[in-house]
KENUTI-610358 format. One record per residue: residue in three letters; x, y, z of N, C-alpha, C, O in turn. Coordinates in steps of 0.02 Angstrom, whole numbers, plus 50000, padded with zeros to 5 digits. Layout:
# residues N
    r    nxx    nyy    nzz   caxx   cayy   cazz    cxx    cyy    czz    oxx    oyy    ozz
  Ala      X      Y      Z      X      Y      Z      X      Y      Z      X      Y      Z
...
END
This chain:
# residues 97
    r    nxx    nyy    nzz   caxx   cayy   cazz    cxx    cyy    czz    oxx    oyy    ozz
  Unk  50851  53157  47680  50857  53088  47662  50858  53043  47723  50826  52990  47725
  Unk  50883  53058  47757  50901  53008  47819  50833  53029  47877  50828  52996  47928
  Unk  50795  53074  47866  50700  53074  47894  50677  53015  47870  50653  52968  47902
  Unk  50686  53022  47804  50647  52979  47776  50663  52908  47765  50624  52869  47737
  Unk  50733  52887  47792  50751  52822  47817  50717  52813  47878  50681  52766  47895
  Unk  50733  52862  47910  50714  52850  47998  50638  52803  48000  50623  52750  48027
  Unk  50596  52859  47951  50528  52853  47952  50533  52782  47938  50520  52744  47984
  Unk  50553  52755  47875  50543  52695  47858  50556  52644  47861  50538  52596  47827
  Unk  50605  52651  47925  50644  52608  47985  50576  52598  48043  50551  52544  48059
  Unk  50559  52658  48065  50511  52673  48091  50449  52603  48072  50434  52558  48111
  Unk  50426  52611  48013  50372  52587  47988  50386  52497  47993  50353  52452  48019
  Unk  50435  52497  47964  50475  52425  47982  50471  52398  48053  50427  52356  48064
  Unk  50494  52409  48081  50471  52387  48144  50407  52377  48183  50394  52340  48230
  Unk  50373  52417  48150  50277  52430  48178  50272  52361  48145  50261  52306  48171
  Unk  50284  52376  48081  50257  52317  48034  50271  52252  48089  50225  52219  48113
  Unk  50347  52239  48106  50367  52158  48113  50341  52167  48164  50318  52113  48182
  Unk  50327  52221  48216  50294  52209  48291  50229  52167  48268  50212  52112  48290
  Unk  50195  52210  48216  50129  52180  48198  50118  52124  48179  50068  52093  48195
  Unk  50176  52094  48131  50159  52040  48115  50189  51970  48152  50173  51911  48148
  Unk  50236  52005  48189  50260  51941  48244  50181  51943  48289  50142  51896  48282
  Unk  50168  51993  48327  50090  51991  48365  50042  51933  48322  50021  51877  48336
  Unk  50034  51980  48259  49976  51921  48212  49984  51850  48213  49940  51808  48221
  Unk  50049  51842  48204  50072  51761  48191  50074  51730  48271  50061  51671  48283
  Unk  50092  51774  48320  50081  51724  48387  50009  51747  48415  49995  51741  48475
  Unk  49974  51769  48376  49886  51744  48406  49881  51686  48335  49854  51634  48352
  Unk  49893  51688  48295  49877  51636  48246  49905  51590  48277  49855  51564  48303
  Unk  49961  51551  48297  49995  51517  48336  49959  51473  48392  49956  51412  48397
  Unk  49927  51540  48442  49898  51507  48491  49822  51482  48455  49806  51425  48473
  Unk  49797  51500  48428  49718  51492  48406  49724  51416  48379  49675  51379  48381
  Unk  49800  51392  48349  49800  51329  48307  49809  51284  48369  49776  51234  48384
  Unk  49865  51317  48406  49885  51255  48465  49807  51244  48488  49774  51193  48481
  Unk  49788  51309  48517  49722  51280  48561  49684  51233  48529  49670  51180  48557
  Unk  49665  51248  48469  49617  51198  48405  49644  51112  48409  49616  51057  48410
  Unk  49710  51138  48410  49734  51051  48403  49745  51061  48476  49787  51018  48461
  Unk  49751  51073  48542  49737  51027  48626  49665  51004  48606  49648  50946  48596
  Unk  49619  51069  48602  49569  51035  48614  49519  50963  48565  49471  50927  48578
  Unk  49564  50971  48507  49547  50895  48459  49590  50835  48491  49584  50778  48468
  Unk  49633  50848  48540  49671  50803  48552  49651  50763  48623  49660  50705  48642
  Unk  49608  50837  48661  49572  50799  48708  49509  50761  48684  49489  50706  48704
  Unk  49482  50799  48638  49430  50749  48624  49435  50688  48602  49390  50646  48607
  Unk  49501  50676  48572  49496  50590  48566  49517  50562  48588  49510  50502  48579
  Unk  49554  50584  48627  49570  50559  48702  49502  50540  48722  49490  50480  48724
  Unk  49454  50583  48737  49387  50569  48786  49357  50508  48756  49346  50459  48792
  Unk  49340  50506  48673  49324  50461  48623  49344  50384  48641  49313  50332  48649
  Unk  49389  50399  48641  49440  50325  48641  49429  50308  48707  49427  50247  48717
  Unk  49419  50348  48763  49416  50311  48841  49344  50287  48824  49326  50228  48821
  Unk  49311  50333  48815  49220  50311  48815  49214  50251  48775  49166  50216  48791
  Unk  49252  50226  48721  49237  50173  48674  49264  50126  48696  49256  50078  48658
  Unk  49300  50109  48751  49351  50058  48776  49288  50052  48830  49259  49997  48826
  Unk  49268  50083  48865  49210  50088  48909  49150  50049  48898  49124  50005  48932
  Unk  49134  50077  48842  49055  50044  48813  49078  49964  48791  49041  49916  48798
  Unk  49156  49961  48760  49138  49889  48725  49165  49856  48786  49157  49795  48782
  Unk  49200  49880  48853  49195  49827  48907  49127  49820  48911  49109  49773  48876
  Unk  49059  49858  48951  49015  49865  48949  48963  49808  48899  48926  49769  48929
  Unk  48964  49810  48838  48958  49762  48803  48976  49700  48789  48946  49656  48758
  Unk  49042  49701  48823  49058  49629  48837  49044  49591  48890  49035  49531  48882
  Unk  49040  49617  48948  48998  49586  49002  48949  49574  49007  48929  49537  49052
  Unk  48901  49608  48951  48821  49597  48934  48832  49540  48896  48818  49489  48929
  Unk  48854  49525  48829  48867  49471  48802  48895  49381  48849  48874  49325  48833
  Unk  48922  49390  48881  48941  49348  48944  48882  49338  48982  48858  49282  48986
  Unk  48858  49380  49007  48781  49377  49055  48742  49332  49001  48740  49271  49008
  Unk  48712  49364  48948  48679  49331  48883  48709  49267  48855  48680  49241  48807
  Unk  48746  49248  48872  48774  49184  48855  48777  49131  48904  48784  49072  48888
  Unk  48771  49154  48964  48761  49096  49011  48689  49094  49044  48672  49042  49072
  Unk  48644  49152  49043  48576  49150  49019  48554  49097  48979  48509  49058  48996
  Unk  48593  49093  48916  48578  49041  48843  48587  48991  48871  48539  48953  48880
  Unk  48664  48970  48899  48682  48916  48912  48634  48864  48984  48636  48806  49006
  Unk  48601  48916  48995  48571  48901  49072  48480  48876  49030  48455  48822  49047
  Unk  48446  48918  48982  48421  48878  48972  48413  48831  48926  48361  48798  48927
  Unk  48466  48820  48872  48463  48750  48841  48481  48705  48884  48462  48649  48867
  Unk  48514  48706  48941  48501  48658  48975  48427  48626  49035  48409  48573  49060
  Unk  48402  48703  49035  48353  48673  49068  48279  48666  49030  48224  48664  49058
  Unk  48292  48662  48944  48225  48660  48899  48166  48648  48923  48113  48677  48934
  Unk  48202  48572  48933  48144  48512  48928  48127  48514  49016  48105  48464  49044
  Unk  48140  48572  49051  48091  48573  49099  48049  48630  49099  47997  48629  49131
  Unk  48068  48681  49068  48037  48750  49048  47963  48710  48999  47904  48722  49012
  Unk  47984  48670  48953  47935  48632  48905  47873  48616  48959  47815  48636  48962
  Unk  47914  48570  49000  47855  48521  49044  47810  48557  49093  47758  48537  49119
  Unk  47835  48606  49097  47817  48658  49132  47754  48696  49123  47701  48702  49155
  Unk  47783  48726  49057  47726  48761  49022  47674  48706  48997  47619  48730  49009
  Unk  47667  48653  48971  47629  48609  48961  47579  48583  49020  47518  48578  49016
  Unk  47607  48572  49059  47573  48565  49132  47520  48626  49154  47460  48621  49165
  Unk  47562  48687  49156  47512  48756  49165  47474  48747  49109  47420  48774  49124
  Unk  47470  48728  49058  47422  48737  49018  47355  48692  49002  47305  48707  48969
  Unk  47378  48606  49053  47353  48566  49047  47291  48581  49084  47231  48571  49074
  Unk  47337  48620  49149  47311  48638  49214  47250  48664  49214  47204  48638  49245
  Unk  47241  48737  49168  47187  48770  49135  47149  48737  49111  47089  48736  49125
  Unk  47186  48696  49059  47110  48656  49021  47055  48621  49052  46997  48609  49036
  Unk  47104  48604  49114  47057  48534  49145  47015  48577  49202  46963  48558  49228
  Unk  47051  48643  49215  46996  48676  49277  46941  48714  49225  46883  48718  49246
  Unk  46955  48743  49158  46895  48767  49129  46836  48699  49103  46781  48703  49074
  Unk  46867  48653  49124  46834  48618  49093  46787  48564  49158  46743  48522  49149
  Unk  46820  48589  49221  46778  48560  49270  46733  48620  49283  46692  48616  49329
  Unk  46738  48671  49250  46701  48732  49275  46667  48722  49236  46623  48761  49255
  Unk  46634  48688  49164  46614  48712  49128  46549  48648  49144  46489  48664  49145
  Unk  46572  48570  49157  46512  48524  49173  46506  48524  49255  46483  48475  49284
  Unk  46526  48581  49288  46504  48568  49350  46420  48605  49351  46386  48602  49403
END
C-alpha cells in the first residue's frame, strides 16, 4: 500500500513540475505578446504625432503661399496678360513682315 502511495506521490509531483513548467512558458509567450503590442503603439503613436507635426507645417507653408498670392493677383493677372499680349503682337509682326 504505501508503494503505491509513494508511486502516486511520485506522479504528483511530475505532474505539478509539469504543469507549473507549462503555465510559466504560457506566462512568458503572453507577457512577450503584450511587450511587444505595447511597443508597437508606442511606435504608432510617436510616428502619428510625427506625420501630423509634419502636416502641419505643410499646411502653414500652404497658407502663406495662399496668402502671398491673393495678395499679389492682380500682378500675376497683369503679368500673364502682358506675356500674352507680347506673343500676339510678335506673331503678328511676323506674320505682315
Amino acid at each position: 500500500m504505501e508503494s503505491k502511495s509513494t508511486s502516486n506521490n511520485t506522479k504528483k509531483k511530475k505532474r505539478d513540475f509539469c504543469t507549473k513548467c507549462s503555465l510559466w512558458i504560457l506566462i512568458s509567450i503572453v507577457l512577450g505578446v503584450v511587450a511587444f503590442l505595447a511597443a508597437l503603439t508606442v511606435w504608432t503613436i510617436i510616428s502619428y504625432r510625427d506625420r501630423v507635426q509634419d502636416l502641419e507645417g505643410r499646411v502653414v507653408t500652404l497658407e502663406v503661399e495662399y496668402e502671398s498670392f491673393k495678395d499679389n493677383i492682380d500682378g500675376y493677372i497683369l503679368q500673364t496678360i502682358e506675356s500674352a499680349v507680347s506673343k500676339v503682337s510678335f506673331q503678328y509682326l511676323l506674320e505682315n513682315a
